[in-house]
Residue, then its C-alpha position, 0 to 999 in steps of 0.5 A: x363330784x356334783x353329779x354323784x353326791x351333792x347332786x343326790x344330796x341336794x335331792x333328798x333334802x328337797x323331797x323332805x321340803x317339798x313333803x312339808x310344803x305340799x302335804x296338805x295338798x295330798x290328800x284334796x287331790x286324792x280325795x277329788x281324783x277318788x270321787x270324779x272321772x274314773x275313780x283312780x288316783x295315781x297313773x304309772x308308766x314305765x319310761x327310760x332312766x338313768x343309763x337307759x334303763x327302766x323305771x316305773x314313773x308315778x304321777x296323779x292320774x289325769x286322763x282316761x285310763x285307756x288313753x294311750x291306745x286310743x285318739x292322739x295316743x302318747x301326744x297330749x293336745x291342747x284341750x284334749x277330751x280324754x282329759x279329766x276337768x280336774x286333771x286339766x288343773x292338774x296338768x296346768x299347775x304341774x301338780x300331776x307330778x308330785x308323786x314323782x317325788x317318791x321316784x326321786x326319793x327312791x333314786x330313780x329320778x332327780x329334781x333336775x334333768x333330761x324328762x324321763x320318755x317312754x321308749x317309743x318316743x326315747x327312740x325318736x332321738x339319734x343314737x348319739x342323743x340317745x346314749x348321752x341324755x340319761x348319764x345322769x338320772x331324769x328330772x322332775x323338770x329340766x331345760x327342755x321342760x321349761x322350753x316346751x311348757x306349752x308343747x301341747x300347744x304347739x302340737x294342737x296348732x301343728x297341720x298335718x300329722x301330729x306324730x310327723x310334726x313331733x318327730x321332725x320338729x320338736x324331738x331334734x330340739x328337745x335332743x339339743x337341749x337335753x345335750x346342751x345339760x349334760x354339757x352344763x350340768x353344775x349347781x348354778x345350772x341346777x338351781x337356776x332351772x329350778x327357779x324357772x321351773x316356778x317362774x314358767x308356772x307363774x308366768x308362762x309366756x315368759x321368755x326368761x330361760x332364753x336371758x338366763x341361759x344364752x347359749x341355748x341352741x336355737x330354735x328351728x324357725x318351725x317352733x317359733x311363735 
């Protein structure tokens, strides 16, 4: 019963909420964005959805617009040079993904749930994770995006093959996170993913998750710090 009404419920609510709280912010950053880097404002992209379907995926536009075809492609790193200034802040504060509520009004998405891939990097995963993640529709934020908060991070610090070392070591445990959701999908996991979503922004090497949720699957000694 959570995963079809109250879930879908509790959504709509936050949207309106969140659209109170930050509406003032909505129209300084779009202002920024219009006037520095390439002059547009929103980046879409299509990305597998709820029962793997397609979607169009709206965020604030922070890097070049020609960036998936050049450099690191679809692999952010850190201190990436096809990322704007302004988008650097973006993309710290998380505020890159406020146009994503619209998504989650339209019923595209949720607040909470497996990050929403586009279909190059969906693939990466084994069939089995492949044909579980997306039951429910994709968040906004989730276990593994608090995980792999500094992804970009571990990506940049990685020898060798960026794309090598993200299909062997990152993609099998996101796979493993997003499974372990989908097995303890309730409100209490909801809420409390919610809660670190905002406690990772203001503490990012907080390692809270791991205290709350005990029974994460363990990291592979190749993403340990």
């Amino acid at each position: 019963m959570y995963i079809n009404f109250t879930k879908r419920l509790i959504d709509i609510l936050l949207v309106f909420i969140v659209l109170v709280v930050l509406s003032p912010l909505l129209l300084p950053v779009i202002l920024i964005l219009w006037a520095t880097g390439e002059h547009y404002i929103f980046y879409g992209q299509y990305r597998v959805g709820h029962n793997n379907r397609s979607f169009k995926i709206w965020k604030f536009a922070t890097m070049l617009k020609n960036s998936p075809n050049i450099g690191t492609k679809n692999i952010t790193l850190r201190n990436d040079p096809r990322v704007f200034p302004f988008g650097r802040f973006l993309r710290k504060t998380k505020l890159n993904e406020l146009p994503q509520i619209f998504n989650i009004l339209l019923g595209d998405m949720s607040f909470i749930g497996s990050r929403p891939l586009v279909k190059v990097d969906f693939e990466k995963y084994s069939p089995d994770v492949q044909s579980i993640i997306y039951h429910t529709p994709p968040g906004l934020t989730g276990i593994a995006s608090i995980v792999f908060r500094d992804e970009e991070k571990w990506i940049s610090d990685a020898k060798g093959d960026k794309h090598e070392y993200y299909r062997l070591h990152i993609t099998p445990y996101k796979g493993e996170l997003e499974l372990w959701y989908q097995k303890h999908l309730s409100f209490y996991t909801d809420f409390m993913l919610m809660f670190l979503t905002a406690w990772a922004i203001v503490a990012p090497k907080s390692d809270l998750v791991h205290k709350v949720f005990k029974d994460l699957p363990e990291r592979p000694d190749e993403l340990k710090c």
